[in-house]
Legacy VTK file of the C-alpha trace (Angstrom):
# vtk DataFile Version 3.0
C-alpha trace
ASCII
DATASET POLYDATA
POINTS 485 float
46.691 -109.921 50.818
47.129 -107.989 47.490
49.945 -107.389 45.970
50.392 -103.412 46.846
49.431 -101.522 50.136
49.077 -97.432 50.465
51.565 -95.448 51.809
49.833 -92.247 51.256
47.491 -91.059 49.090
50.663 -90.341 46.428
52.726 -93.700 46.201
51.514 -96.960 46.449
53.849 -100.238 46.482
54.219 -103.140 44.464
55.172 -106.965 46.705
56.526 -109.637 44.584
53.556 -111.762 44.548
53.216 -116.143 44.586
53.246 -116.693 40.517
51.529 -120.406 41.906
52.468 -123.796 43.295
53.667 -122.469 46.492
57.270 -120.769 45.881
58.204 -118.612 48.593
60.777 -116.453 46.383
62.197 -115.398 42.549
64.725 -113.888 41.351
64.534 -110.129 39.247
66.049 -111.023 35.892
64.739 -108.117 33.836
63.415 -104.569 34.887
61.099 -102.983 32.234
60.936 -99.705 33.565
63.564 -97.322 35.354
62.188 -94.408 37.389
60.503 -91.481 35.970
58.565 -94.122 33.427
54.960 -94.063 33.212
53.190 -97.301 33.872
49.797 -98.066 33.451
47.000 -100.744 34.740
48.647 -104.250 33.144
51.825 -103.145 31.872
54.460 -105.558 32.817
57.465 -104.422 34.461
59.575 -106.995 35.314
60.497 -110.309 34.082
60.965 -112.910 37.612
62.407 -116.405 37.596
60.598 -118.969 40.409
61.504 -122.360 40.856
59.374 -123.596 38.340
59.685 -120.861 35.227
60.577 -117.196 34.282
57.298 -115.121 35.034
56.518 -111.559 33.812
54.744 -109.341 36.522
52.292 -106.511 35.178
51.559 -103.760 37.655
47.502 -102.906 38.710
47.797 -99.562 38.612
48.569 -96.069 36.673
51.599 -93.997 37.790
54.895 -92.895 37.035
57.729 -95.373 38.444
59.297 -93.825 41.809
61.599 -96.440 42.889
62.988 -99.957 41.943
63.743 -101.372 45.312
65.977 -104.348 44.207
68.593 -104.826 41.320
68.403 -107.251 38.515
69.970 -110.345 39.736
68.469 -110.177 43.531
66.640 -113.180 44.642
63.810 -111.264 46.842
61.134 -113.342 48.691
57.343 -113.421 48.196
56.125 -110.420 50.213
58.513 -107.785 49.272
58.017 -104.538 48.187
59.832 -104.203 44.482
58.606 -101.456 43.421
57.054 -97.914 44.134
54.759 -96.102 41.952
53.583 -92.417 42.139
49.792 -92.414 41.239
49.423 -88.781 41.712
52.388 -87.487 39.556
52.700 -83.409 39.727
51.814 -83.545 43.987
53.767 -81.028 46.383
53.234 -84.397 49.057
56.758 -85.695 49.975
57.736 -88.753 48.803
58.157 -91.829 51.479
61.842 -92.176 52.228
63.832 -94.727 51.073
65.013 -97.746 52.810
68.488 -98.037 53.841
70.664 -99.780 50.907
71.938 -103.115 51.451
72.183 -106.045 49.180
68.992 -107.599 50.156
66.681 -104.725 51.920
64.047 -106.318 53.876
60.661 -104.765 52.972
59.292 -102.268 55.182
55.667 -103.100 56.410
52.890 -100.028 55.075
50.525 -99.035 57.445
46.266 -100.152 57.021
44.614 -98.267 54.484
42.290 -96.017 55.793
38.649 -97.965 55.960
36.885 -95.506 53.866
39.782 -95.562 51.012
38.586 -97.122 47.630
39.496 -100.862 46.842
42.371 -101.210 43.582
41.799 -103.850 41.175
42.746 -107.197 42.085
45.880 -108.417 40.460
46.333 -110.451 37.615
48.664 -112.510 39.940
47.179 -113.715 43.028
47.561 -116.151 45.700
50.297 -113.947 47.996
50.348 -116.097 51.166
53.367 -113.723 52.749
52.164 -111.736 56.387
53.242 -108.293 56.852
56.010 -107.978 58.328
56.274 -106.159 61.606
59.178 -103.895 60.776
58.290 -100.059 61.265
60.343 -97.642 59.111
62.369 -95.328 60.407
61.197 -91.568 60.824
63.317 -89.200 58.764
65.138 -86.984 61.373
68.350 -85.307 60.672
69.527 -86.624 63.782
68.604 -90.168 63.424
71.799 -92.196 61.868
73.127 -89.679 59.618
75.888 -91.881 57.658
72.567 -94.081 56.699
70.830 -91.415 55.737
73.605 -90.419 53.665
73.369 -93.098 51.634
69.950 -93.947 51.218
69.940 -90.818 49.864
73.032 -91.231 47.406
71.219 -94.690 46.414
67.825 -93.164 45.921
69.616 -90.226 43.726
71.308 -92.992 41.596
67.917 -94.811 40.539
66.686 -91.259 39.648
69.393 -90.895 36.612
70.952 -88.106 39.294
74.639 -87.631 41.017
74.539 -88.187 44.768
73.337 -84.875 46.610
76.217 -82.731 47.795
75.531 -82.804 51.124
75.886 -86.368 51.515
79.057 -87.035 53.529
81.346 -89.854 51.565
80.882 -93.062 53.724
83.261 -93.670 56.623
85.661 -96.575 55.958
84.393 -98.443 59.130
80.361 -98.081 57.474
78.387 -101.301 57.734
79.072 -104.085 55.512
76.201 -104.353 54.062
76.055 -100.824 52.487
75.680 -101.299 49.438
78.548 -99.565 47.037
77.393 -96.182 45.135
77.704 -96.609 41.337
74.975 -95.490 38.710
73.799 -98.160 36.653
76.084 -97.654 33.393
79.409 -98.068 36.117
77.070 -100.616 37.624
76.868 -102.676 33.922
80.260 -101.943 32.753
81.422 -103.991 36.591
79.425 -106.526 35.699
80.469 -107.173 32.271
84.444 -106.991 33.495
83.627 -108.994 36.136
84.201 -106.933 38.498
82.892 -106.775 42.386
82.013 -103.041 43.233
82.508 -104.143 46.739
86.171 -104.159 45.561
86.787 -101.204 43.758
87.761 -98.106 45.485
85.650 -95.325 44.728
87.109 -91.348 43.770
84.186 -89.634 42.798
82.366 -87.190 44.552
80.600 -88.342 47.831
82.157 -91.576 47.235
80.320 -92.520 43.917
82.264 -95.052 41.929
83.508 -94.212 38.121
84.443 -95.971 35.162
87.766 -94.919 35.723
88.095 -96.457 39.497
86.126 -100.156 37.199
88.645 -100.209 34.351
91.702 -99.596 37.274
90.048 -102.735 39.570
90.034 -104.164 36.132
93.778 -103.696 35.263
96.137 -106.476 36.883
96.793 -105.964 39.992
100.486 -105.540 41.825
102.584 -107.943 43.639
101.473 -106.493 46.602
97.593 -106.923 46.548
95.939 -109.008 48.386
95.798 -112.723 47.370
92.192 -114.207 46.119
91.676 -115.672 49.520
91.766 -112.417 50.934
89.363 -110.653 48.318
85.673 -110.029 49.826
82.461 -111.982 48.613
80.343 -110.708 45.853
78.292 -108.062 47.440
76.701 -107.342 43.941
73.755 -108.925 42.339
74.399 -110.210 39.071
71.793 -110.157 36.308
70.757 -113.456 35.201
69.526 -113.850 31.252
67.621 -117.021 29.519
71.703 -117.915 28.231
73.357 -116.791 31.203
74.642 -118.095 34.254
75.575 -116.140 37.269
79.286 -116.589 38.111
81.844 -115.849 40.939
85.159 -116.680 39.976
87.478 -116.973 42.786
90.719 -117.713 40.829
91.876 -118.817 37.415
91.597 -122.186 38.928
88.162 -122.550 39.528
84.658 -120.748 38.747
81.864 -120.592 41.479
78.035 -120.424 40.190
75.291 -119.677 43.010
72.480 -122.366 42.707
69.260 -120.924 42.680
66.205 -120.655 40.699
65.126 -123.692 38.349
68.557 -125.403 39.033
68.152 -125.406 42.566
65.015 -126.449 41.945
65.577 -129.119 39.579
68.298 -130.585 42.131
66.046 -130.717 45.240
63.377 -132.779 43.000
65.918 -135.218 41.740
67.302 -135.820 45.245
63.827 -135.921 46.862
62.430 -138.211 43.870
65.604 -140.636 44.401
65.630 -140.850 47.997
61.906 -141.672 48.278
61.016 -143.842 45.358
62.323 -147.196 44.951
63.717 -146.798 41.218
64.391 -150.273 39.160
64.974 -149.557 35.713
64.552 -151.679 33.009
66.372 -152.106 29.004
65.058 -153.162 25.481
67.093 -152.524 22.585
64.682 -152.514 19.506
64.676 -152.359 15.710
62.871 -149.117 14.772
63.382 -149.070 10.650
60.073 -149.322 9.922
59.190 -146.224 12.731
61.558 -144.430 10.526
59.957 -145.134 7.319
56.977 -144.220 8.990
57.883 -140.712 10.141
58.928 -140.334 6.416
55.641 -140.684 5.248
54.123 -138.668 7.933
56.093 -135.593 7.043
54.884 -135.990 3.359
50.897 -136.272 4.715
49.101 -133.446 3.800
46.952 -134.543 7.153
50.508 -133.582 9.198
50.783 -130.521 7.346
52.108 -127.374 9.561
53.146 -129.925 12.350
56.913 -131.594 13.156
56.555 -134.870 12.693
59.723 -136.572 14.207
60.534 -140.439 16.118
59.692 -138.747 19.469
56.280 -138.546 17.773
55.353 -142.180 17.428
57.511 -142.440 20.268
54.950 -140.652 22.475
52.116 -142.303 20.797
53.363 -145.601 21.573
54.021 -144.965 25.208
50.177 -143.494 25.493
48.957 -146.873 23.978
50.940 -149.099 26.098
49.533 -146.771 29.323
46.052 -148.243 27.689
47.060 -151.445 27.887
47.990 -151.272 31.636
46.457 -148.301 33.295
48.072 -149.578 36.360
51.479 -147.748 35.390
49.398 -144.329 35.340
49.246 -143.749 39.215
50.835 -142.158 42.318
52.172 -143.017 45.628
49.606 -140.442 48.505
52.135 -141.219 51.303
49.778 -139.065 53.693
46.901 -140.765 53.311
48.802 -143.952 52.811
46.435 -144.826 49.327
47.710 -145.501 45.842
45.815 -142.919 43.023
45.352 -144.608 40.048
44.940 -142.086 37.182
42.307 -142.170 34.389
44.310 -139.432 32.016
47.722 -139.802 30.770
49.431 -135.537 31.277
52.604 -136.492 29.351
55.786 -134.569 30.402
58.769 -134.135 28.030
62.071 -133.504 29.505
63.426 -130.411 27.903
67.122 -128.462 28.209
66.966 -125.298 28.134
68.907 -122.475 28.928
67.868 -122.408 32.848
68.298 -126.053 33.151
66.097 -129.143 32.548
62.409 -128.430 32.868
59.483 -131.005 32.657
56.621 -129.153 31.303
53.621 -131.486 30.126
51.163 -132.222 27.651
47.757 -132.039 29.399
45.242 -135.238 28.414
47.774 -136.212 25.932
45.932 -139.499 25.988
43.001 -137.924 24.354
44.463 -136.448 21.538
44.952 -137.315 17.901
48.133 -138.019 16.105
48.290 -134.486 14.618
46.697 -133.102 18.257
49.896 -134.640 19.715
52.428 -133.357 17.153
51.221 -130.041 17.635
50.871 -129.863 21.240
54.630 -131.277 21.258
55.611 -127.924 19.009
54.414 -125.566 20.962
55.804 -127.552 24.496
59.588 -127.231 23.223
59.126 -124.157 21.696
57.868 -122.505 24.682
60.395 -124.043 26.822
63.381 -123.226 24.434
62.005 -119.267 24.917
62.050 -120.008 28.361
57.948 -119.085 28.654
56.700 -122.089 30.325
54.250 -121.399 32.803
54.109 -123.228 36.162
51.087 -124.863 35.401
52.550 -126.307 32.533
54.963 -128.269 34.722
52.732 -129.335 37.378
50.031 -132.201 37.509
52.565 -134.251 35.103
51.866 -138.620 35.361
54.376 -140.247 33.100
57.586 -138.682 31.552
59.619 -139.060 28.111
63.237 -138.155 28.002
65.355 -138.320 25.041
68.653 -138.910 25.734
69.169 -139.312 22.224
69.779 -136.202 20.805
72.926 -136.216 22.861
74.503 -138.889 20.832
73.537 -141.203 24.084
72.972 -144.602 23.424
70.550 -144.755 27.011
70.766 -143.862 30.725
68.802 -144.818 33.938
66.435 -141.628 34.080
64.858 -140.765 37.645
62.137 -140.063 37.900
59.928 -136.571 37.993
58.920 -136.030 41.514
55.086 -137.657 42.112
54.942 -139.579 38.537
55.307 -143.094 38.585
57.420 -143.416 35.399
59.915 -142.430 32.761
60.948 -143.257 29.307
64.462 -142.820 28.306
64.760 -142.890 24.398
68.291 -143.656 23.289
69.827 -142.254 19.492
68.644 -144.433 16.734
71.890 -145.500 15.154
72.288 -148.035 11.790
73.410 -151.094 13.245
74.091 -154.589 12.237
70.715 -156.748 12.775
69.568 -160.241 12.546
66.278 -159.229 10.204
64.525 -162.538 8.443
67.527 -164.786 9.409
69.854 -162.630 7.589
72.505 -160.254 9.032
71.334 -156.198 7.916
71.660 -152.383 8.537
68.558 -151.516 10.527
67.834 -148.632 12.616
68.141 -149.437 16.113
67.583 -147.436 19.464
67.924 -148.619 23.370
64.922 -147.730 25.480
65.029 -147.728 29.444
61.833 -147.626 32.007
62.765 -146.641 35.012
59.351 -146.991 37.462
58.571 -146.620 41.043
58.570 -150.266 42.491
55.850 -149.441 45.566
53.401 -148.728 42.369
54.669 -150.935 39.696
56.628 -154.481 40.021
58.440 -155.828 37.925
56.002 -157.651 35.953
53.828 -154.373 35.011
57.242 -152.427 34.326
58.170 -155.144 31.710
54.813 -154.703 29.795
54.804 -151.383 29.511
58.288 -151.035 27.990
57.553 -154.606 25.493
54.787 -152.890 24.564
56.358 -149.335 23.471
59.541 -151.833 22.189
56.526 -153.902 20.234
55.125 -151.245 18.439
57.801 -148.971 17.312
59.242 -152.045 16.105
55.806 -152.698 14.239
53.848 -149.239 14.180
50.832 -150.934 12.470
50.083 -151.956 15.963
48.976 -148.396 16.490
46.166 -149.162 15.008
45.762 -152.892 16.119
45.744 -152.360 19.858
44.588 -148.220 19.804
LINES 1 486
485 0 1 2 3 4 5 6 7 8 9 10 11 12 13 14 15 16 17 18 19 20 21 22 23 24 25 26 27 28 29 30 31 32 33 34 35 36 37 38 39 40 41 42 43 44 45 46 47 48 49 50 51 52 53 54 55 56 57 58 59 60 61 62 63 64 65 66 67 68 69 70 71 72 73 74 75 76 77 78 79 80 81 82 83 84 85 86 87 88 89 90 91 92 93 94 95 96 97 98 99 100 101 102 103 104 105 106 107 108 109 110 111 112 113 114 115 116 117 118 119 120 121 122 123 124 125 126 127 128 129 130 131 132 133 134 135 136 137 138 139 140 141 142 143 144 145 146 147 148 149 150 151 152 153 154 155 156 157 158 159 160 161 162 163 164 165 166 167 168 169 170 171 172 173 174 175 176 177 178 179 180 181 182 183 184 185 186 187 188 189 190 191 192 193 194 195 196 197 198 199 200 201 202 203 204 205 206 207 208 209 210 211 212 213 214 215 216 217 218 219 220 221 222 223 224 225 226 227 228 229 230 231 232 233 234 235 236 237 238 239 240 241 242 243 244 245 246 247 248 249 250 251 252 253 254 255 256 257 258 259 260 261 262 263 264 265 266 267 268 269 270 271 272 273 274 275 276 277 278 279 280 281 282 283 284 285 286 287 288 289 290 291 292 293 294 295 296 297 298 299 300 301 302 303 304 305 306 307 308 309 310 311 312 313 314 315 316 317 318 319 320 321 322 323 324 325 326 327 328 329 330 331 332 333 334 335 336 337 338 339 340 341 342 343 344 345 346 347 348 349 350 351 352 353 354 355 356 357 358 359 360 361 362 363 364 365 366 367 368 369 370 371 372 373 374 375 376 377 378 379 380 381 382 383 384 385 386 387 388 389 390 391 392 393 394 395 396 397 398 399 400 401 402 403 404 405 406 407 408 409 410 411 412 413 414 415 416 417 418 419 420 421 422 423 424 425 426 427 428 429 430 431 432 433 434 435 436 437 438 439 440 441 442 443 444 445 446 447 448 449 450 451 452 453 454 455 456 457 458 459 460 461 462 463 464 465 466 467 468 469 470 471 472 473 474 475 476 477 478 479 480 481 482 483 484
């Protein structure tokens, strides 16, 4: 299935397509392009976030934009039409009509293209495992449900910059619930920036549009005799989501209500998943790093490290990598289908990273092959991609062994679970001066907490304890870099 089907020789449509690894939705964060915008062949016109990262979608084809189907903010599912596109701009042909508003439109089904027309380009995207659906859309007839008519109408004049047209009745007060309110999208922003629910606000413009004036009086407090927050309707409205921005319902002054969705939802499925099927033990070495530190002070003075952040999670990762070496039996993975254990012969090292969406895990691909300055790089461009909230999904998948540093936090450790399908993770405490027996004599060192937590069907006890002496071992001495590379 591609990601656009004909529905005449004018329009054509736009589905979201499967960005990879499976996901079977995303959410719009960003539109590019309103209607009446030209687009052509590659130009991307929406930003998406999956599951696994925030995606931007470029369109296969040259047109001007007809019609965004869904608002920022709406989670739509893989399949969907989200877009419209008229590739023959300047046509007398009449345009499709336009679904029936609602806060989540399903996505009518286009009829087969005729078997003589011309194959489009494949999409850059690809990989859309969504059927057609078997919905037919409704004929336009005068007589055939007028008040939705109405407003599919008024909503298809609002993406088009216009008023509603005046013959569209107002909408009856008993109209579906799941009509979506009439607003254009600066009354549309200004709601969502006052926090407002248009579902709320009671509209006195013409045809029933809502104005800023009917937002700012929603906004104004309201009198004794309004109804009491348990009484107020759900958000009917999506909210737009941004890389530093949560979406948020709040019910009261008491208490704040944020959908889960996205990389969040994500991230908490994993972690229950990954705790509820692996048997975690977790282990603890507290170590004396001073001579790490002094270490990472010379590297940053290397001319050889030049254009590279050199930093303790540095050696920190090169230790871990050598102490893999040492016991490649930590580098595996539990096939519960086939009932075999898959010992790995490369070392893709994820780093846990916080960003704005949550805690991601992308990962270092063959990290075990690479050189000191190889690995300081590749760990600069893995946070700063996250941080921008560009990681791919690939980026996040195929990971074997994790690092987490708890550290920055001020944390002095934690018992880290682990990534879903890895068999292990490193949690690297703050390095803190601390009192220190050093030669028989009582000093300031530099001294961190590390913690292993492993999956026990893969590694016991024994193995786990290796692996984390080892990484203790040589960040306490890092000429064993060397020694045992």
């Amino acid at each position: 299935m591609t990601t656009m089907t004909q529905t005449s020789a004018r329009f054509r449509e736009f589905k979201m397509p499967d960005v990879g690894e499976g996901l079977t939705e995303a959410e719009i964060l960003k539109w590019f392009v309103q209607p009446g915008d030209t687009v052509t062949d590659g130009q991307v016109v929406c930003e998406v976030e999956t599951a696994k990262a925030a995606v931007e979608l470029p369109i296969p084809f040259d047109g001007v934009v007809h019609e965004l189907r869904f608002g920022e903010g709406t989670t739509v599912d893989v399949g969907q039409v989200i877009i419209t596109v008229d590739v023959a701009p300047g046509s007398t042909e009449e345009a499709p009509p336009a679904p029936a508003a609602s806060a989540a439109p399903a996505a009518p089904a286009a009829p087969a293209a005729p078997a003589d027309e011309p194959k489009t380009r494949t999409p850059v995207l690809v990989g859309y495992g969504v059927a057609e659906s078997s919905t037919k859309r409704r004929p336009r007839k005068g007589a055939a449900a007028p008040e939705a008519a109405a407003v599919a109408a008024a909503v298809q004049a609002e993406l088009n910059g216009h008023g509603s047209p005046a013959a569209a009745p107002a909408p009856a007060a008993d109209a579906s619930p799941v009509a979506r309110p009439l607003a254009k999208p600066p009354v549309r922003k200004l709601a969502k920036d006052l926090g407002i629910d248009l579902a709320t606000v009671v509209p006195t413009g013409k045809d029933g549009i809502i104005t800023r004036e009917d937002v700012h009086a929603a906004a104004s407090p309201a009198p004794a005799s309004a109804a009491s927050p348990a009484e107020v309707p759900s958000v009917a409205e999506p909210v737009a989501v941004s890389a530093t921005e949560a979406p948020a319902v709040t019910a009261s002054a008491r208490e704040t209500r944020i959908p889960i969705k996205g990389v969040r939802k994500a991230i908490a499925q994993a972690m229950v998943g990954s705790a509820f099927t692996a048997p975690h033990v977790t282990e603890f070495v507290t170590v004396d790093v001073t001579r790490t530190m002094k270490l990472v002070a010379e590297l940053k003075e290397d001319k050889e490290m030049a254009g590279v952040r050199v930093n303790p999670l540095l050696i920190i990762a090169k230790a871990l990598l050598v102490a893999i070496k040492r016991n490649p039996e930590v580098n595996a993975a539990w096939d519960e289908a086939n009932q075999e254990i898959v010992q790995k012969h490369y070392v893709n090292l994820g780093i846990a990273a916080a960003t704005p969406r949550g805690l991601i895990v992308p990962n270092i691909k063959d990290a075990h092959d690479k050189t000191l300055p190889q690995l300081a790089a590749a760990l600069g461009e893995l946070v700063a991609t996250a941080r921008d909230g560009k990681t791919s999904p690939a980026a996040m998948a195929g990971g074997t062994v994790t690092i987490t540093n708890v550290g920055v936090f001020g944390v002095d450790t934690g018992t880290p679970i682990l990534n879903p399908g890895e068999s292990a993770i490193l949690a690297v405490g703050a390095i803190k001066l601390q009192p220190w027996v050093h030669k028989g004599k009582v000093k300031p060192r530099q001294v961190t907490t590390l913690a292993l937590s492993f999956d026990h069907r893969l590694v016991d006890g024994e193995l786990g304890s290796k692996v984390l002496a080892d990484v203790a071992a040589i960040l306490e001495q890092p000429k064993r870099l060397i020694t045992w590379a």
